[in-house]
C-alpha positions as CSV (number, residue, x, y, z in Angstrom):
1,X,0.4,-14.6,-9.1
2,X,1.0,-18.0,-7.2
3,X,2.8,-20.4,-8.6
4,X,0.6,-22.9,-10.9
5,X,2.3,-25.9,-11.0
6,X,0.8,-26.5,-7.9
7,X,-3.0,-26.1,-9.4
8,X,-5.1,-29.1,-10.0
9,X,-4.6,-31.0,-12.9
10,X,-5.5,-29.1,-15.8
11,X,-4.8,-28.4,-19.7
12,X,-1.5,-28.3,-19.8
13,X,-0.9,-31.9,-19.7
14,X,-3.9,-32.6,-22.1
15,X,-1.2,-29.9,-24.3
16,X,1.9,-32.1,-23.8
17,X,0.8,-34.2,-26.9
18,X,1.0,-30.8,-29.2
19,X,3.0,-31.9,-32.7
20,X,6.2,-30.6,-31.1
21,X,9.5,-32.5,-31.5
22,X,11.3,-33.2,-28.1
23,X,14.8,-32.0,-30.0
24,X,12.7,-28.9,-30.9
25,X,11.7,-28.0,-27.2
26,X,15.5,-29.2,-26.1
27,X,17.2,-26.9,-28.0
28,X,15.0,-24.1,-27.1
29,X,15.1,-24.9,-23.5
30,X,18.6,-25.2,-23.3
31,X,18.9,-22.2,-25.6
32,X,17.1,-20.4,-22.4
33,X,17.9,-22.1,-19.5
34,X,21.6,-24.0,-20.1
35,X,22.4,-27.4,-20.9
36,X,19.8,-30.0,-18.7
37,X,20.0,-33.9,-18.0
38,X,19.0,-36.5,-20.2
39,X,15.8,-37.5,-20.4
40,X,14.7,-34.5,-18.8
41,X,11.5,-32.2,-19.7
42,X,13.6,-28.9,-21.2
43,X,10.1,-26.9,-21.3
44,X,9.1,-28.4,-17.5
45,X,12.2,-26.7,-16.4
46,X,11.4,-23.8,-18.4
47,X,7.5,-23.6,-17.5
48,X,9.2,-24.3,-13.3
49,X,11.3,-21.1,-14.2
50,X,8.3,-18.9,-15.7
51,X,6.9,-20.1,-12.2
52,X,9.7,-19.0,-10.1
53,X,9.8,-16.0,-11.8
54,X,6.4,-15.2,-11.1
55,X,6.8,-15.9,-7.3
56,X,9.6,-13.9,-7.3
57,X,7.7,-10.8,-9.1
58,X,4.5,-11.4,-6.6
59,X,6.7,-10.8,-3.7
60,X,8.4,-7.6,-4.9
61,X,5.0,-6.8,-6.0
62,X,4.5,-7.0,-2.6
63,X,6.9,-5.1,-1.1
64,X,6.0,-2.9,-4.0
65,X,2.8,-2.3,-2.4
66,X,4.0,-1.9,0.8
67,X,6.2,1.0,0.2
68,X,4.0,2.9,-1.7
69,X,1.6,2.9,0.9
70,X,3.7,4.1,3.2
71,X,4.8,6.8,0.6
72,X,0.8,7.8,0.5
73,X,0.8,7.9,4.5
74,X,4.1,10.2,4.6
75,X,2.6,12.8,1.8
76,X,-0.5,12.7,3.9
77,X,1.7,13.7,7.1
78,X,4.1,16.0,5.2
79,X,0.9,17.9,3.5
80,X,-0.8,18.1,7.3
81,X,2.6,19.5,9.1
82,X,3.0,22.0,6.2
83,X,-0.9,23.1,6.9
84,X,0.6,23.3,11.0
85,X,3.3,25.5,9.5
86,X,1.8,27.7,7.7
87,X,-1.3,28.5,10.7
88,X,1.6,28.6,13.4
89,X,3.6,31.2,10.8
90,X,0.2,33.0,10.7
91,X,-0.1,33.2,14.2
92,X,3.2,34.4,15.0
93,X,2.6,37.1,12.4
94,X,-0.7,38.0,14.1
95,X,1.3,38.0,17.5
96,X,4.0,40.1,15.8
97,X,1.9,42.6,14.9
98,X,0.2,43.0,18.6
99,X,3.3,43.1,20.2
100,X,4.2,46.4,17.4
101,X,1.0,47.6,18.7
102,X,2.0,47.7,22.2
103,X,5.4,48.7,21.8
104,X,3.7,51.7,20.0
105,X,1.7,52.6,22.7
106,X,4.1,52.0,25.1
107,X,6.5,54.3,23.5
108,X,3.3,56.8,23.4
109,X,2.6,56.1,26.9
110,X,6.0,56.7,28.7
111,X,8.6,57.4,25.9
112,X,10.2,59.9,28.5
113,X,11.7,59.3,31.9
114,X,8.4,59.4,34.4
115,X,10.0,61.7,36.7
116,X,10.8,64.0,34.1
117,X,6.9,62.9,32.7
118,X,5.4,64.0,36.5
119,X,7.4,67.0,36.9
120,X,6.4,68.7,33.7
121,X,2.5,67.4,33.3
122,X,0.0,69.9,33.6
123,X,-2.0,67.1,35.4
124,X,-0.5,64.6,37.8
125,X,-3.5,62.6,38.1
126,X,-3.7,62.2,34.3
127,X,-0.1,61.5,34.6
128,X,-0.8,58.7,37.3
129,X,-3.4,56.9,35.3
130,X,-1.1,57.1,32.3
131,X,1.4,55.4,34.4
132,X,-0.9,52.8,35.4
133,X,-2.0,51.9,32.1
134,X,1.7,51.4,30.8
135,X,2.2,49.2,33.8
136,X,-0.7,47.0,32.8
137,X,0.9,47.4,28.7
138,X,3.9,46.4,29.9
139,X,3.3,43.1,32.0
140,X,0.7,42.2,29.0
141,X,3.4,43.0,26.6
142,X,5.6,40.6,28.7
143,X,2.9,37.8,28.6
144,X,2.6,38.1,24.8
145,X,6.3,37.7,24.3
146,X,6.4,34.7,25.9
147,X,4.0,33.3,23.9
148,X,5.7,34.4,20.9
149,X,8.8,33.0,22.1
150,X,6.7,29.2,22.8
151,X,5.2,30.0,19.7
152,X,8.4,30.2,17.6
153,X,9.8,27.1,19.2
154,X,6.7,25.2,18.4
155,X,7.0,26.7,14.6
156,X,11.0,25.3,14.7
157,X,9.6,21.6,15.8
158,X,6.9,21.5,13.1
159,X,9.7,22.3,10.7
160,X,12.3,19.9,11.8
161,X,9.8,17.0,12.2
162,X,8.5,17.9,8.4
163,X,11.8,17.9,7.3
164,X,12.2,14.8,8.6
165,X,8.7,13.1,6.8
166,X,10.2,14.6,3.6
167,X,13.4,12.7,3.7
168,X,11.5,9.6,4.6
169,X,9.2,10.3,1.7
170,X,12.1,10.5,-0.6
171,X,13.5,7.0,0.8
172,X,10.0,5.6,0.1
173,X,9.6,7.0,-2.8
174,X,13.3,5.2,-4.1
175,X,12.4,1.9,-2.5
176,X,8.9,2.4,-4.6
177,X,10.9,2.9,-7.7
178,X,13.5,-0.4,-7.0
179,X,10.9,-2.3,-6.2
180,X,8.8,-1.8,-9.6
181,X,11.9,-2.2,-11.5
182,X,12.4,-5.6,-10.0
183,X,8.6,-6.5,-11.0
184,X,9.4,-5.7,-14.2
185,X,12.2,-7.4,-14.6
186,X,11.5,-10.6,-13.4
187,X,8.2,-10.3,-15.5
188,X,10.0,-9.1,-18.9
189,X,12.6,-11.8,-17.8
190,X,9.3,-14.5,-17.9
191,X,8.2,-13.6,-20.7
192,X,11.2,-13.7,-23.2
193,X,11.3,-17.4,-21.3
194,X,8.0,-17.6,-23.0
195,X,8.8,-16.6,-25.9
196,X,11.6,-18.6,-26.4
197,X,9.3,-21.4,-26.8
198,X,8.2,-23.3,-29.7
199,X,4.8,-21.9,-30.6
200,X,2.4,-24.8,-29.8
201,X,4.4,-25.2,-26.4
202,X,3.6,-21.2,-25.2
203,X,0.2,-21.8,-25.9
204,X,0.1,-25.2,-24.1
205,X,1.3,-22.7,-21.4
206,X,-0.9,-20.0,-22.2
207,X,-3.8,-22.5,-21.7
208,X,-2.9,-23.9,-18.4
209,X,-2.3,-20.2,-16.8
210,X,-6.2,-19.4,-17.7
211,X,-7.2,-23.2,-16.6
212,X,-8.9,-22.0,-13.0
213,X,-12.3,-21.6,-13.1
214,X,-14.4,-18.5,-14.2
215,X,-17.9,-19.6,-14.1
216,X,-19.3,-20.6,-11.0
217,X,-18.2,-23.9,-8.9
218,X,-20.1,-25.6,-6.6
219,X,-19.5,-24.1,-3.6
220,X,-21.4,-25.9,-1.4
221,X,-23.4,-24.7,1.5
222,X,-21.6,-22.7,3.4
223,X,-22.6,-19.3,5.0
224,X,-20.3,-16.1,4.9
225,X,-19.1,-15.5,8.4
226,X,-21.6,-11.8,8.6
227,X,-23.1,-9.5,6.0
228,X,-19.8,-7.9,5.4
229,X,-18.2,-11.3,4.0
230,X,-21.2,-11.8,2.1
231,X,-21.1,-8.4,0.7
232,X,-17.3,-8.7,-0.1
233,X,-17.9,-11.9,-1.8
234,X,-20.4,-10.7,-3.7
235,X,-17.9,-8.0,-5.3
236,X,-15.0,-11.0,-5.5
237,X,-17.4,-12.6,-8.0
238,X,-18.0,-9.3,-9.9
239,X,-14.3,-9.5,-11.0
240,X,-14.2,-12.9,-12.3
241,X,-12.4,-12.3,-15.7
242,X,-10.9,-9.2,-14.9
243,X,-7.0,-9.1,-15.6
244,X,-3.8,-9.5,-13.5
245,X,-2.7,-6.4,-13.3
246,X,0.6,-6.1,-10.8
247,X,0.1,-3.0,-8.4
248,X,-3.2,-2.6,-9.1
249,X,-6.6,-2.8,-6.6
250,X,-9.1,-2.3,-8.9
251,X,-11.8,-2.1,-10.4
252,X,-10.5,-2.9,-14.1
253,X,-7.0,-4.6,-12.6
254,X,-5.8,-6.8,-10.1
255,X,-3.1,-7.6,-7.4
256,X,-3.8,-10.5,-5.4
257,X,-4.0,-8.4,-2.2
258,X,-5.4,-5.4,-4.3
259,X,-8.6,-7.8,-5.0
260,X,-8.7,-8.6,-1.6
261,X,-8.6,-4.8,-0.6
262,X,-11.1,-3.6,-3.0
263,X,-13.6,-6.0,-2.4
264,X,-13.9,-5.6,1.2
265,X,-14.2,-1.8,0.3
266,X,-17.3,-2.7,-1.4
267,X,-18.3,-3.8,1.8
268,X,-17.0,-0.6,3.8
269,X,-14.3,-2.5,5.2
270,X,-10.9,-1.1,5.1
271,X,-8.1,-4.0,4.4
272,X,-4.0,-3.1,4.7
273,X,-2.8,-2.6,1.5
274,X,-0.6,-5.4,1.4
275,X,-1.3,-9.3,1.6
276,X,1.2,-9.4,4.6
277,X,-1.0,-6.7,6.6
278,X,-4.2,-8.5,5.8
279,X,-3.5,-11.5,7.3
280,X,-3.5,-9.7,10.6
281,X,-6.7,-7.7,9.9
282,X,-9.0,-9.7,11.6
283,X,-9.2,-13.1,13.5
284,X,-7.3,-16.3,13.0
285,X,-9.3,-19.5,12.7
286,X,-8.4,-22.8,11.4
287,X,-8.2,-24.4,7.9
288,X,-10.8,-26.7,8.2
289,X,-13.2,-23.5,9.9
290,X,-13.4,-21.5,7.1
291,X,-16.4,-19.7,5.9
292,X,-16.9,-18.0,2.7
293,X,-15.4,-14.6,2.9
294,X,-12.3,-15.6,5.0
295,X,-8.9,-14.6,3.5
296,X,-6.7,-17.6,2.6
297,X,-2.9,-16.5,3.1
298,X,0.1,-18.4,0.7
299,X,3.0,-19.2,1.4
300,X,5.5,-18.5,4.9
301,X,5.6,-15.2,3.8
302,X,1.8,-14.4,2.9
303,X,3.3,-13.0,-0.7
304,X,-0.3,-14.3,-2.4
305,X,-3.7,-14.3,-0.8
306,X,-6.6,-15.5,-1.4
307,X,-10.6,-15.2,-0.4
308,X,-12.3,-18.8,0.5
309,X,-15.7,-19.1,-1.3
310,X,-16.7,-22.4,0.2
311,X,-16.3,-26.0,-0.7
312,X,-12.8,-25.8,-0.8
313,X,-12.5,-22.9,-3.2
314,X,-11.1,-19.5,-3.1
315,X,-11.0,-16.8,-5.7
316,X,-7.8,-14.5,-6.5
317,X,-6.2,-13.0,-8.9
318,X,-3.2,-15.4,-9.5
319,X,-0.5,-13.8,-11.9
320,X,-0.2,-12.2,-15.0
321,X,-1.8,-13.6,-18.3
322,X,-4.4,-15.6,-16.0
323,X,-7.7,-13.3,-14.7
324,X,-9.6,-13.0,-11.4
325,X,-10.5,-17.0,-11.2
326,X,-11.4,-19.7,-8.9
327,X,-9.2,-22.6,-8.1
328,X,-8.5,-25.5,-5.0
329,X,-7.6,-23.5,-1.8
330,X,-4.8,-26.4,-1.6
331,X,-3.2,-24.4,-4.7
332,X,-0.1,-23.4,-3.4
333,X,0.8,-24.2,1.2
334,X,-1.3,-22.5,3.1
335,X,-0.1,-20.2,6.2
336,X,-3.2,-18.5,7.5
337,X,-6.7,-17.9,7.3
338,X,-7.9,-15.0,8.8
339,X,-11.5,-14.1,9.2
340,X,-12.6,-10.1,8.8
């Protein structure tokens, strides 16, 4: 969802000659975007605000991402410490009930005074075993309270730290939510930019978004840097075509980094979720050492990625209205390449 006005050269200046008056495209530019300078472009600034937009949407798509995976991880933890609770409850239960036991026989045992117990039993040595017995009851009974009492503290901890995950999971769960508004509304904000144009000038625009590549480039001879990478690629190509879909990591939609992430998983490789995390998920080479496979990061931030294919191409899903396609790795300032 880079921005494309940094793409090679492609149909939308073969679209600039479209029978479109420039007082046509003024007044709907400025009707969008404000009064502009003489002798400016009115839909250039428009198309450069569509772009902006878009950057703007790919990096809360980002952060989009990012928060709901750390929503997933906190269910995960708060569904695991609620299966701790309820096994520690069980135990303590189970304990419980041992501990009624032995009171029980304790009470069976020696529920008078002993001396009173010795000096009216028929049989002092049955009396003296007896004795012994609720000795032995009474230090176990001891042990097992103790471990009740550990138990029970335990049981409190569990509780406290899930009720802690839960209103973390809450907070992610709102971040989630802002974030996917802001995607939207920068996208719907795009689109009526769009739509504001003349006709013949959206689909000029139209036509340059889907101006990469979807049949195959030459990508020269270079090898992928192991079986994986070759694997991975091998699924990168599989969704050439396939639509920008924000959020999304396949297999019918695609993110930038959810294209990265689902076709190293057709490799068995696990990638981060996010296009910031996968530029740390392997080893950092150069620019001019890249080998098919390697992830090509945009931007200071890393909000877009990329995978190289050789020749100096990559394939990614760039932003919506254009599919999975190639273009020039120098599309948009590179800031990393990282090899998995």
């Amino acid at each position: 969802m880079g921005s494309h006005r940094r793409f090679a050269p492609s149909g939308l200046s073969r679209g600039r000659g479209a029978t479109v008056t420039v007082l046509s495209v003024a007044a709907t530019a400025a009707a969008a975007l404000g009064a502009v300078p003489a002798g400016a472009a009115p839909h250039d600034d428009t198309r450069a605000e569509v772009d902006r937009l878009y950057e703007e949407a790919e990096k809360a798509t980002e952060a989009f991402n990012k928060a709901d995976e750390r929503a997933d991880s906190l269910r995960k933890q708060v569904s695991t410490a609620q299966d701790r609770i309820a096994r520690q409850q069980e135990r303590i239960n189970t304990m419980r009930d041992a501990l009624g036991s032995l009171a029980g026989a304790q009470y069976r045992s020696g529920g008078i005074d002993p001396s009173l117990a010795l000096l009216f039993s028929d049989d002092p040595d049955d009396y003296l075993d007896k004795a012994a017995a609720l000795d032995r009851i009474t230090v176990h009974q001891a042990g097992e309270l103790k471990d009740l009492e550990g138990a029970m503290r335990d049981l409190a901890q569990e509780r406290a730290e899930a009720t802690g995950k839960l209103a973390d999971l809450e907070q992610s769960r709102k971040a989630v939510t802002r974030h996917k508004k802001t995607v939207e509304r920068k996208l719907a904000k795009a689109r009526q930019l769009l739509n504001r144009l003349p006709s013949a000038e959206r689909a000029a625009y139209d036509r340059a978004s889907r101006s990469g590549r979807e049949d195959m480039p030459d990508l020269g001879g270079g090898a992928p840097s192991s079986t994986r990478a070759a694997a991975a690629i091998a699924a990168a190509r599989s969704a050439l075509g396939r639509p920008y879909v924000w959020g999304a990591n396949g297999p019918s939609g695609f993110d930038c980094s959810g294209l990265m992430q689902w076709s190293y998983a057709q490799a068995g490789v696990g990638l981060p979720r996010t296009s910031q995390a996968q530029r740390y998920a392997g080893r950092q080479v150069p620019l001019s050492q890249a080998q098919p496979g390697d992830l090509i990061a945009y931007r200071d931030d890393a909000s877009h990625i990329a995978m190289y294919m050789g020749n100096g191409q990559v394939i990614h899903a760039p932003y919506p209205g254009a599919p999975v396609r190639y273009d020039p790795v120098g599309m948009m300032p590179v800031s990393s390449v990282t090899r998995v």
